[in-house]
N, CA, C and O atoms as a MOPAC input file, in Angstrom:
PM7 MOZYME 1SCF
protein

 N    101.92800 1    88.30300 1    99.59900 1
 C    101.99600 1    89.62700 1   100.20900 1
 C    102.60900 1    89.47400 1   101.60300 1
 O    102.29900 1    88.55300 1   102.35900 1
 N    103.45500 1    90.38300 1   101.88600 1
 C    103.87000 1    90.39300 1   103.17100 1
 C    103.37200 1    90.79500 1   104.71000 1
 O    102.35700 1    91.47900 1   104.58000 1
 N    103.55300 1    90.70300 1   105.48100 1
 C    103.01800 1    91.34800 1   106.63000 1
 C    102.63300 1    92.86300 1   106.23200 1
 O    101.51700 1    93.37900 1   106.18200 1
 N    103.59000 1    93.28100 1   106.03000 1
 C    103.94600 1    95.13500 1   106.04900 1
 C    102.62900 1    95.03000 1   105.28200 1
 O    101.49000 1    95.20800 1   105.71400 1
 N    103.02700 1    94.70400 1   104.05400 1
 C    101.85200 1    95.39100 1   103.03500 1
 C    100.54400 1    94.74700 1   103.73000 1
 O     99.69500 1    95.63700 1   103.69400 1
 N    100.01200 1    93.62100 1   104.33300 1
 C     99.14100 1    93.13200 1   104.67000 1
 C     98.73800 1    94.50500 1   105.28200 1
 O     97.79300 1    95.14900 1   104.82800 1
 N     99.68100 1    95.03000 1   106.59000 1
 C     98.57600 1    96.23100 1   107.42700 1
 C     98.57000 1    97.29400 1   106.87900 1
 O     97.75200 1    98.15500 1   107.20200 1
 N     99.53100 1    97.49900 1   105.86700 1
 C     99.09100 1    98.67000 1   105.18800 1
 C     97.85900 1    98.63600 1   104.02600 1
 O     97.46700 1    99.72900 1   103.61700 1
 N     97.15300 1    97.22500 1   103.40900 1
 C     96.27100 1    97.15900 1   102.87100 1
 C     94.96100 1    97.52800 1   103.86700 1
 O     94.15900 1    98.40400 1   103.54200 1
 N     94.85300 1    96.86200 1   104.94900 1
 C     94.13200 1    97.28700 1   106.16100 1
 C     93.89900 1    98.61900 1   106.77000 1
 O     92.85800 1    99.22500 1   107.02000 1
 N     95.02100 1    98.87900 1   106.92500 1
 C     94.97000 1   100.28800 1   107.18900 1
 C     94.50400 1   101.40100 1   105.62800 1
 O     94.04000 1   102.51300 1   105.88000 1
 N     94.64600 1   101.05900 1   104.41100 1
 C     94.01000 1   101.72900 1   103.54100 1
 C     92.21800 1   101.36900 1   103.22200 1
 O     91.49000 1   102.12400 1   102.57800 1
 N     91.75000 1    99.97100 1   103.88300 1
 C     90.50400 1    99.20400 1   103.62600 1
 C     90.00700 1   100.35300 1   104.87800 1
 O     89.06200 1   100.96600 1   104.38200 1
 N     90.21400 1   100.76700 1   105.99400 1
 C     89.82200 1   101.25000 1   106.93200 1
 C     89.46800 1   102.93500 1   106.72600 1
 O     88.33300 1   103.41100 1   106.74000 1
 N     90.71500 1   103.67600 1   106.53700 1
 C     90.83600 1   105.08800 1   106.04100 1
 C     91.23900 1   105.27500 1   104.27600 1
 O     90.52900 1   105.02700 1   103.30100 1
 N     92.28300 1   105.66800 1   104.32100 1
 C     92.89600 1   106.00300 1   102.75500 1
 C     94.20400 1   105.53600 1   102.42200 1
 O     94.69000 1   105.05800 1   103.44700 1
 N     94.76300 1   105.47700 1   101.74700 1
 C     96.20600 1   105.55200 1   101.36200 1
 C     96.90800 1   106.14000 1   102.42800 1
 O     96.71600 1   107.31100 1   102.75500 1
 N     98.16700 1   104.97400 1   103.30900 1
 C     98.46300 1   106.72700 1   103.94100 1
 C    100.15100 1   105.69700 1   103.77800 1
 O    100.33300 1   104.48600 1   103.64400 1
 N    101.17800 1   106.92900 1   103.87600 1
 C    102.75300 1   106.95500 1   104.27400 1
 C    102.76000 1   106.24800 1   105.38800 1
 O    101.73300 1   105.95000 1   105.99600 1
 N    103.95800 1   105.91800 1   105.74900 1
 C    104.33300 1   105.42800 1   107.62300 1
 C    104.74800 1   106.61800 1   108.08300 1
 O    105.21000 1   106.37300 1   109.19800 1
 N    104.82400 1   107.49000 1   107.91900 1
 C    104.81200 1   108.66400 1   108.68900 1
 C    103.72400 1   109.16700 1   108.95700 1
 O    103.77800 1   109.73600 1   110.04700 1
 N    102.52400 1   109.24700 1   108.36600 1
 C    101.24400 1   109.23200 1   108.71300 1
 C    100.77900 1   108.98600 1   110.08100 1
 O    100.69600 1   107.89100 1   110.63600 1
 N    100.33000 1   110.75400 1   110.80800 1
 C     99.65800 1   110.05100 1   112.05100 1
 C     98.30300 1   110.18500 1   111.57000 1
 O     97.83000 1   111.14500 1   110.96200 1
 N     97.56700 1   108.79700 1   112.01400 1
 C     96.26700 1   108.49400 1   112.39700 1
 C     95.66600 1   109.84300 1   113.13900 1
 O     94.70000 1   110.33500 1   112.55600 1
 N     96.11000 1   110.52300 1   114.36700 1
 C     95.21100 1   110.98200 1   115.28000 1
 C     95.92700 1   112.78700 1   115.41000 1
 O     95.59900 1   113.68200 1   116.18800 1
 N     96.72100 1   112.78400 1   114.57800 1
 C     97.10300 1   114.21800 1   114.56100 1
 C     97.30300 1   114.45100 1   113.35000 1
 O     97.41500 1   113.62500 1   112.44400 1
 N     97.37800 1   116.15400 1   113.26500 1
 C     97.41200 1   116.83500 1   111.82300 1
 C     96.00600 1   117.22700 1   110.99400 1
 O     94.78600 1   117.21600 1   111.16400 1
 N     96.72400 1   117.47900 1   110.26900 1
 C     95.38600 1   117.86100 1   109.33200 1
 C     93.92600 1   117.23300 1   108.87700 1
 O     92.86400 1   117.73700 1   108.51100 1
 N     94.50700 1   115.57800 1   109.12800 1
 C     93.46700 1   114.69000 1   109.10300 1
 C     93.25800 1   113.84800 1   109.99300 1
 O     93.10200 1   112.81500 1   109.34100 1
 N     93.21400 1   113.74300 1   110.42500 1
 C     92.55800 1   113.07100 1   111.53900 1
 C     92.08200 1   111.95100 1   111.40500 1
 O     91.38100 1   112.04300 1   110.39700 1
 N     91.99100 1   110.53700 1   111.93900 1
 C     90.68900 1   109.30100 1   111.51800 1
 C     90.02300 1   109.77600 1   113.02100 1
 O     90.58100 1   110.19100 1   114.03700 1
 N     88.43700 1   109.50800 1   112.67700 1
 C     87.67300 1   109.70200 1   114.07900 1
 C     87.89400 1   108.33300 1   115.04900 1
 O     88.07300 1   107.12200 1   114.91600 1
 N     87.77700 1   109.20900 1   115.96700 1
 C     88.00300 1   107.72700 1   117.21500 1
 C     87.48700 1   106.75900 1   116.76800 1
 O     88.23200 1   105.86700 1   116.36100 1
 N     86.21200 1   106.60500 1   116.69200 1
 C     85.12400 1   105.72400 1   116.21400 1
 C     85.83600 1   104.49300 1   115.60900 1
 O     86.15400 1   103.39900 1   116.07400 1
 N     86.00100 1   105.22600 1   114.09600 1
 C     86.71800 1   104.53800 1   112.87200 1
 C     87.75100 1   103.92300 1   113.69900 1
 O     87.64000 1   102.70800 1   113.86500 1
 N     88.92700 1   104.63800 1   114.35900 1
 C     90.15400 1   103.87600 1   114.66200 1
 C     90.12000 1   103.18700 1   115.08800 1
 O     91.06300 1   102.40900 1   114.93700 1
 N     88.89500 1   102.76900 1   116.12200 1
 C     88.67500 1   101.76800 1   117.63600 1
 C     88.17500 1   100.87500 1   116.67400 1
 O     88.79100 1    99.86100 1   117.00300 1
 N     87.37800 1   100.50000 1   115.56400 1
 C     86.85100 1    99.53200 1   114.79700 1
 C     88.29100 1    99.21800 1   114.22200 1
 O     88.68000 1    98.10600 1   114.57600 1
 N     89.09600 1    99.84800 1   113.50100 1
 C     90.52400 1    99.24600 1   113.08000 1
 C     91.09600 1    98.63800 1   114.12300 1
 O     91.64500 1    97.57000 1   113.84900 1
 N     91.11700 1    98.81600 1   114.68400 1
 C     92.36300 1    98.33500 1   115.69000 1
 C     91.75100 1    96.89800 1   116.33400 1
 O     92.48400 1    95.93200 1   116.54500 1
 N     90.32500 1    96.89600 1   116.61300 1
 C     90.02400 1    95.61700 1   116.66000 1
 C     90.13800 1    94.41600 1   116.06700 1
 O     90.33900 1    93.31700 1   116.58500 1
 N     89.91200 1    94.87900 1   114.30400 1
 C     90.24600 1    94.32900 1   113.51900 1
 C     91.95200 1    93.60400 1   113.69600 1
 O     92.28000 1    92.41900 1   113.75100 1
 N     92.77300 1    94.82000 1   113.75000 1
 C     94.31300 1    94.57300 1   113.42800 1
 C     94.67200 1    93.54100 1   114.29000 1
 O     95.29000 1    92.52800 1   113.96000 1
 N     94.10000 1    93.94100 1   115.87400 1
 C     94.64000 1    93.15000 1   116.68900 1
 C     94.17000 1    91.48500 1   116.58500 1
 O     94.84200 1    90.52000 1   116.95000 1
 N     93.17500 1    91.47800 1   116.13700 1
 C     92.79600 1    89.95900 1   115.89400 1
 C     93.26100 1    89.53600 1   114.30700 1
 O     93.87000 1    88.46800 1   114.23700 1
 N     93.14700 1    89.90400 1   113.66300 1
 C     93.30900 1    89.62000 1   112.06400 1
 C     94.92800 1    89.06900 1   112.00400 1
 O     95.42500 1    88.12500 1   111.39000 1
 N     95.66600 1    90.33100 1   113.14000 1
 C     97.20200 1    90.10600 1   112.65400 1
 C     97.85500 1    89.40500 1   114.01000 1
 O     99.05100 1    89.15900 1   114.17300 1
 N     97.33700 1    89.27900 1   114.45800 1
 C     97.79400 1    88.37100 1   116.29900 1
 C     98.33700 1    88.94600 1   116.92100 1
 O     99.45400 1    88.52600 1   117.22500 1
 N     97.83400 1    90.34100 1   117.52300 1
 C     98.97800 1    91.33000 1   117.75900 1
 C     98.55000 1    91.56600 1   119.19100 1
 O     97.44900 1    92.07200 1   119.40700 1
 N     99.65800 1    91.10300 1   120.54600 1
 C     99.16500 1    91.02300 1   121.73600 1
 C     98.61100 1    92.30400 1   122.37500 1
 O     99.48800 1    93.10800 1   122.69100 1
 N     97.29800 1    92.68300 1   122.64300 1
 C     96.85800 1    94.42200 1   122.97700 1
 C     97.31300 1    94.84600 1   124.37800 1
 O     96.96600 1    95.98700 1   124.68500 1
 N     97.98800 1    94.19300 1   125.25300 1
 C     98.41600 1    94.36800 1   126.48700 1
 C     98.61100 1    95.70600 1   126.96100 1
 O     98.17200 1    96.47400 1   127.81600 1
 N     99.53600 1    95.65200 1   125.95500 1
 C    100.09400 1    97.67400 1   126.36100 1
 C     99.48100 1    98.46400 1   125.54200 1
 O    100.14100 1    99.50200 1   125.60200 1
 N     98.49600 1    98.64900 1   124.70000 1
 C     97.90300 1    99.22600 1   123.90500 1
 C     97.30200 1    99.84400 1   124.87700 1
 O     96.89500 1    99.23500 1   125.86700 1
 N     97.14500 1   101.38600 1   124.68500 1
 C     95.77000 1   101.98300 1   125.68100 1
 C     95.53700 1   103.36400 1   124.74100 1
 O     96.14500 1   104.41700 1   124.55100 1
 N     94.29500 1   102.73100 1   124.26800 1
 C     93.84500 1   104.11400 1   123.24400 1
 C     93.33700 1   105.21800 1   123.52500 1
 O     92.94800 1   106.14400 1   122.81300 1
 N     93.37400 1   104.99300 1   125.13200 1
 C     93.30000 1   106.95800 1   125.02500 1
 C     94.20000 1   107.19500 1   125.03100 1
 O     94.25500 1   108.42400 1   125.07000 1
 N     95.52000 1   106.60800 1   125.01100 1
 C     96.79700 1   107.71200 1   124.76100 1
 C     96.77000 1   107.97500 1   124.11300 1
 O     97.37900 1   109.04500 1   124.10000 1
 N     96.16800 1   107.60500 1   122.68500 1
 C     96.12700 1   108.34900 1   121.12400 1
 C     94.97800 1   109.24700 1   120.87100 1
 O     95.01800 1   110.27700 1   120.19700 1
 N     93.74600 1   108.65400 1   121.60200 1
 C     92.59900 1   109.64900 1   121.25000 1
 C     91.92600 1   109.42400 1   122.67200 1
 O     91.33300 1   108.41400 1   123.05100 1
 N     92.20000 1   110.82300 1   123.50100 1
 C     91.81800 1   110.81100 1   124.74700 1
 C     90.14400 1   111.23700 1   125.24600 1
 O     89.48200 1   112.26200 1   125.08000 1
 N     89.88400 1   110.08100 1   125.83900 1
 C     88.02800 1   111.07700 1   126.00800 1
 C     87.46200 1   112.66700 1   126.14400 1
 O     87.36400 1   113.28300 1   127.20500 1
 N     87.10200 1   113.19100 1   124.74900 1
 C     86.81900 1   114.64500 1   125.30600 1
 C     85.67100 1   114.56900 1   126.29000 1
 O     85.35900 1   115.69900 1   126.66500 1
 N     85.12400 1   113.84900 1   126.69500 1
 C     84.27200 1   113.84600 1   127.96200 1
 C     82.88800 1   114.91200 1   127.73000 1
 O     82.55500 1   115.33800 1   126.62400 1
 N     82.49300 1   115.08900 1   128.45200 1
 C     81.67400 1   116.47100 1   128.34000 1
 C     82.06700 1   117.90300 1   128.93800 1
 O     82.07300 1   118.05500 1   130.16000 1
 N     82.32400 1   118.72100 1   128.26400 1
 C     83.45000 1   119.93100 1   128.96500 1
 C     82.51600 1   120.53200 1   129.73000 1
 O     83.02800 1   121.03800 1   130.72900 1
 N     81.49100 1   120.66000 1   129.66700 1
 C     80.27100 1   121.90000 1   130.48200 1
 C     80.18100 1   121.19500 1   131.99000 1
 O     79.63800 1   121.81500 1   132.90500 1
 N     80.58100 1   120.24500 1   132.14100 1
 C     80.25400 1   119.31900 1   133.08300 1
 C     81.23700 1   118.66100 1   134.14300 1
 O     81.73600 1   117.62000 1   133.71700 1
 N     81.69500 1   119.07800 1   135.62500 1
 C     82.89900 1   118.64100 1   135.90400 1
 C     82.68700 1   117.26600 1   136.50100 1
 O     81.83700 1   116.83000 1   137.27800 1
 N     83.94800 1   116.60600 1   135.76500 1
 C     84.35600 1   115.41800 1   136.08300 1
 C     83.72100 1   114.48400 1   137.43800 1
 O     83.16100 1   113.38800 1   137.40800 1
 N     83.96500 1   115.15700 1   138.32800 1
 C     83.71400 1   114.86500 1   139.60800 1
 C     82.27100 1   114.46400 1   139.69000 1
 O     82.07400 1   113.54300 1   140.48300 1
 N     81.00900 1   115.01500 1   138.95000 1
 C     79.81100 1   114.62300 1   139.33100 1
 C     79.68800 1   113.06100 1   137.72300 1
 O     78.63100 1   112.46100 1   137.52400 1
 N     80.73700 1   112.83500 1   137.04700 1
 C     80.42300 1   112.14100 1   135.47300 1
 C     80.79200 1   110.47300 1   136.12900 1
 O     81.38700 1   110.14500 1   137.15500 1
 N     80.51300 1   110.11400 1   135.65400 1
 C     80.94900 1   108.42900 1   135.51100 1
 C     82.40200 1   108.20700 1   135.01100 1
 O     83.00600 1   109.17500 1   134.54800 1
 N     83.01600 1   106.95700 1   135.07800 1
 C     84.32600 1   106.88200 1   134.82900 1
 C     84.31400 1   107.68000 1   132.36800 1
 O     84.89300 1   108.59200 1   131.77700 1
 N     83.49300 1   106.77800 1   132.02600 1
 C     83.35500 1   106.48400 1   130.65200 1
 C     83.24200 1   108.02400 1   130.07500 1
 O     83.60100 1   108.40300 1   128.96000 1
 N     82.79500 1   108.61600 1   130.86600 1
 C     82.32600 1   110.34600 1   130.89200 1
 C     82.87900 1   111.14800 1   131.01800 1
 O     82.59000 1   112.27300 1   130.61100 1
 N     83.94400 1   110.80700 1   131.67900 1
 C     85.13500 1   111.76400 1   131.99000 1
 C     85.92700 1   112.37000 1   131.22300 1
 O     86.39800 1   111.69000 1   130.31200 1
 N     86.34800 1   113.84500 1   131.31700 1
 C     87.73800 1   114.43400 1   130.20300 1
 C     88.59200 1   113.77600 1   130.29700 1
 O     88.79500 1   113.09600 1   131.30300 1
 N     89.33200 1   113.78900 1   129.28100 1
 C     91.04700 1   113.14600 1   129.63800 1
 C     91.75900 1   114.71200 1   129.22200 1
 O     91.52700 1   115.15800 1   128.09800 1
 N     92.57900 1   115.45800 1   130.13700 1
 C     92.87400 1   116.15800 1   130.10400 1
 C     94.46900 1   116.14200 1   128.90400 1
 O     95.05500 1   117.03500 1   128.29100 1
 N     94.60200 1   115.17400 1   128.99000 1
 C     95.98800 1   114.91600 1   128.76100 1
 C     95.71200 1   114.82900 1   127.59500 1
 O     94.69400 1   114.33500 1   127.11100 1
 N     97.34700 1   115.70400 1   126.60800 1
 C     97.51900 1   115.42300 1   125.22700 1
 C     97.58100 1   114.17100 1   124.66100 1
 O     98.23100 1   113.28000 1   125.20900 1
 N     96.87900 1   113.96200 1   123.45200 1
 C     97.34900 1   113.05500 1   122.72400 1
 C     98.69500 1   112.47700 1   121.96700 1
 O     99.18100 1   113.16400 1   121.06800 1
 N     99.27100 1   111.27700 1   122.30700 1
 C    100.59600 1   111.50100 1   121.76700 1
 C    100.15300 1   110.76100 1   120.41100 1
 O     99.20500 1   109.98300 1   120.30800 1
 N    101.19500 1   111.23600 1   119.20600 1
 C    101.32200 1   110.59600 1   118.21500 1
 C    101.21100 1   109.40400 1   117.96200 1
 O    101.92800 1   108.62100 1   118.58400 1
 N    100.13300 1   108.82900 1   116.81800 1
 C    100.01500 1   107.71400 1   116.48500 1
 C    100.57500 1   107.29700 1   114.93800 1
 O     99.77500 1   107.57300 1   114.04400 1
 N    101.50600 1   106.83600 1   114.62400 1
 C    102.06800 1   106.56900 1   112.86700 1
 C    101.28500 1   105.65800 1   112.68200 1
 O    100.69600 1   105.05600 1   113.58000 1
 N    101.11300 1   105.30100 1   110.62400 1
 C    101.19400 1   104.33300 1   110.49700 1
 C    102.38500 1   103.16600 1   110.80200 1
 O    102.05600 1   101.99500 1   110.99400 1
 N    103.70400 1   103.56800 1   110.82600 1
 C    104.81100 1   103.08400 1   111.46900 1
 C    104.51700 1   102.20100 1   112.51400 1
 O    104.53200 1   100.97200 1   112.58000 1
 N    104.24800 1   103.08200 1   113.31600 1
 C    104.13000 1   102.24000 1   114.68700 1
 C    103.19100 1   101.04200 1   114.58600 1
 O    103.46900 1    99.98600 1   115.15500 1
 N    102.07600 1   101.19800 1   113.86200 1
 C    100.77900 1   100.12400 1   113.40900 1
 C    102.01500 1    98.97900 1   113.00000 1
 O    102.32100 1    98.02600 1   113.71600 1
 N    102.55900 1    99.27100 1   111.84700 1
 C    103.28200 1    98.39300 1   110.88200 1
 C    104.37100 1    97.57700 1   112.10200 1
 O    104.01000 1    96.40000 1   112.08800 1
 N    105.26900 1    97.70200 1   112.89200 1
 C    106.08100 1    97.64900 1   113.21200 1
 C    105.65200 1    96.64400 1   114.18900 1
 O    106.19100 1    95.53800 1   114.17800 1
 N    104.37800 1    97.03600 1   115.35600 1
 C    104.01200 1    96.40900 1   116.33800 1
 C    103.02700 1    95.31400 1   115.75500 1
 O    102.63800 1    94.42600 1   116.51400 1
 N    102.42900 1    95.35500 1   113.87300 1
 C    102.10300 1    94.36900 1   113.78700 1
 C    103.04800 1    92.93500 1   113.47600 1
 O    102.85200 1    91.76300 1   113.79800 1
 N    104.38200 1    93.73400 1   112.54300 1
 C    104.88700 1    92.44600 1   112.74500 1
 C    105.50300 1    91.89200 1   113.71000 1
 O    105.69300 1    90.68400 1   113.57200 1
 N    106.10700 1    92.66000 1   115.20400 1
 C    106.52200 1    92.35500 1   116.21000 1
 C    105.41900 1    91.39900 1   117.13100 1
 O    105.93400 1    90.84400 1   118.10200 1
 N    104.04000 1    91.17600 1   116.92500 1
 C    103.00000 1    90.93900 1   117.06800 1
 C    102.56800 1    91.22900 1   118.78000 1
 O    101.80600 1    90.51900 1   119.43700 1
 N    103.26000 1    92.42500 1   119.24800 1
 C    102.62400 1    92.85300 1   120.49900 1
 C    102.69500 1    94.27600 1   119.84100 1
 O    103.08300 1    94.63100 1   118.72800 1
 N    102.02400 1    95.19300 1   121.25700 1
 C    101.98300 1    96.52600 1   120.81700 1
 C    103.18700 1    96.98100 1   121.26300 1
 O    103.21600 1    96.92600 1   122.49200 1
 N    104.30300 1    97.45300 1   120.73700 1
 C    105.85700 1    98.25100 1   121.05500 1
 C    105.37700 1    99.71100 1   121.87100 1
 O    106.15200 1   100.16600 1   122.71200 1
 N    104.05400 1   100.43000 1   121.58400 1
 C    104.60100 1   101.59000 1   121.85500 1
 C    103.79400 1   102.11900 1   123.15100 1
 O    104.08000 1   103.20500 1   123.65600 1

């Protein structure tokens, strides 16, 4: 088996079947943070994939506690105001065989 299919077996052991066009963190389905942050631990060690530039709230940003402003919360507590950008399976596939994170 090849790389590719390796993270795409992973990535189906984790969620479901998905396309490389498949985003993880937008659309209709969604994987919960939770789930993704347990994948990605996995990926990054399983497949040797350097996490340097990886920063997962760009994909799934802390909803924080909204009733509550920022200013009185802890760092971990905080909103992230900022949109989420798109996460593919693509990008998974691509930066695993490049074995850093590309995006």
């Amino acid at each position: 088996m090849n790389k590719s299919n390796e993270i795409m077996h992973l990535i189906q052991q984790h969620f479901w079947e998905m396309s490389e066009e498949t985003s993880l963190n937008l659309g209709n389905e969604p994987v919960l943070p939770e789930d993704a942050e347990a994948f990605f631990v996995e990926f990054f060690q399983r497949f040797a994939v350097d996490a340097e530039n990886f920063d997962f709230s760009r994909y799934f940003p802390n909803p924080g506690i909204r009733f509550l402003p920022n200013r009185i919360l802890p760092d971990y507590l905080k909103t992230q105001h900022q949109p989420a950008q798109n996460l593919t399976v693509k990008m998974i596939v691509a930066s695993g065989i490049a074995g850093k994170w590309l995006y």
